[in-house]
C-alpha positions as semicolon CSV with decimal commas, in nm:
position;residue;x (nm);y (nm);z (nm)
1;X;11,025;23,418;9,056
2;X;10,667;23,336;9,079
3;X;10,557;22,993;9,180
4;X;10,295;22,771;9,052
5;X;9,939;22,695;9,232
6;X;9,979;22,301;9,309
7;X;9,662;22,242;9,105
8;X;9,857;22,424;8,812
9;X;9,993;22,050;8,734
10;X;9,685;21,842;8,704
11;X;9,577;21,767;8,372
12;X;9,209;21,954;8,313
13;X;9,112;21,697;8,034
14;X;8,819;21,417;8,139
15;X;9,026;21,086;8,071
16;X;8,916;20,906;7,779
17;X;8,735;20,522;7,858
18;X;8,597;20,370;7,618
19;X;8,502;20,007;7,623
20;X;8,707;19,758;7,531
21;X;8,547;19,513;7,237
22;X;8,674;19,162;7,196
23;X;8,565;18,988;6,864
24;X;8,474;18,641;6,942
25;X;8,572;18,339;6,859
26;X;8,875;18,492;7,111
27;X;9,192;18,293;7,282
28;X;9,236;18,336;7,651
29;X;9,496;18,241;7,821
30;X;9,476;18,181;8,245
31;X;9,741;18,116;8,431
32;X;9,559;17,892;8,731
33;X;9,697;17,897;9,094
34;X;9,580;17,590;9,300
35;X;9,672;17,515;9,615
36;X;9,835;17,170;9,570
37;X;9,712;16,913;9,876
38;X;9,341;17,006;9,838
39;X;9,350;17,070;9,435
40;X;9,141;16,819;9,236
41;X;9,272;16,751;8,904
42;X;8,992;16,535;8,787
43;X;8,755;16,791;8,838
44;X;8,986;17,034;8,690
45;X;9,057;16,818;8,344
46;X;8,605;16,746;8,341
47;X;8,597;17,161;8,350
48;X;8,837;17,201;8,049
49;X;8,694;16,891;7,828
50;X;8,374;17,109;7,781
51;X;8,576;17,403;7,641
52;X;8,827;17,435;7,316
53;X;9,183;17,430;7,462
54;X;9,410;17,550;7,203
55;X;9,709;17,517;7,441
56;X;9,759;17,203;7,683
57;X;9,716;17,245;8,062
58;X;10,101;17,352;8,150
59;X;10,288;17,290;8,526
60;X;10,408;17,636;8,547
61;X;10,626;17,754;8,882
62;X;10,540;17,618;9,248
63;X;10,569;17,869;9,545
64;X;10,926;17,847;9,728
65;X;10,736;17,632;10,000
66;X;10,529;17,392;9,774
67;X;10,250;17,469;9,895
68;X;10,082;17,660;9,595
69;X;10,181;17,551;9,188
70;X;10,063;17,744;8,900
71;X;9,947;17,609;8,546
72;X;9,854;17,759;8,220
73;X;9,626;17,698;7,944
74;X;9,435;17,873;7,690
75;X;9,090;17,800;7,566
76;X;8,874;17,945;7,304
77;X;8,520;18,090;7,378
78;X;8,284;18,182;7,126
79;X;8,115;18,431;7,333
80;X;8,164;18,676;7,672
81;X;7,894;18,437;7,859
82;X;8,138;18,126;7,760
83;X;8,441;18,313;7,963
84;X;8,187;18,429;8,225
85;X;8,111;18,043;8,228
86;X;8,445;17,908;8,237
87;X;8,618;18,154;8,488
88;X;8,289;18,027;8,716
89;X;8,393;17,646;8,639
90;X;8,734;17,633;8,712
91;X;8,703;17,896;9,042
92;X;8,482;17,667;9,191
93;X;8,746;17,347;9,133
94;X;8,770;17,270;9,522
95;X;9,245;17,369;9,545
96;X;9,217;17,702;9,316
97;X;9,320;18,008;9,501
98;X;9,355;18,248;9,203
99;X;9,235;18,262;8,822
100;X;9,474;18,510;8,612
């Protein structure tokens, strides 16, 4: 019984990228983490009035301590420098911890 090199096993093909193309006008939907005694909604709602939200900003679950809630909405861009520019906006509302 002859046995097999380790390397015998790895696949000898490059792996295939290739760039992913989104055709714009797109719908994103973020789920938003906050961290809920320092969030600012106002700030928060002034962010999303400059975009297209197609679907309403959503309570979504709260951490088992209450200290963190998450929401969901989803907006519309009409261009990848729109999503750059609204994953900026709502990172730098003072409460968000994460941007999905």
């Amino acid at each position: 019984m002859a046995f097999l090199a380790k390397d015998s096993f790895r696949n000898e093909r490059e792996p295939q990228t290739s760039r992913q193309e989104v055709e714009y006008p797109a719908v994103f939907p973020m789920r938003v983490i906050v961290e809920v005694e320092i969030f600012d909604s106002e700030a928060m709602a002034a962010v999303l009035e400059r975009y297209k939200v197609v679907s309403p900003w959503e309570k979504s679950q709260a951490s088992s301590g209450g200290r963190y809630q998450a929401f969901g909405v989803s907006v519309e861009v009409a261009s990848f420098g729109e999503l750059a520019g609204i994953d900026a906006e709502v990172k730098a509302v003072r409460g968000v911890r994460m941007l999905l």
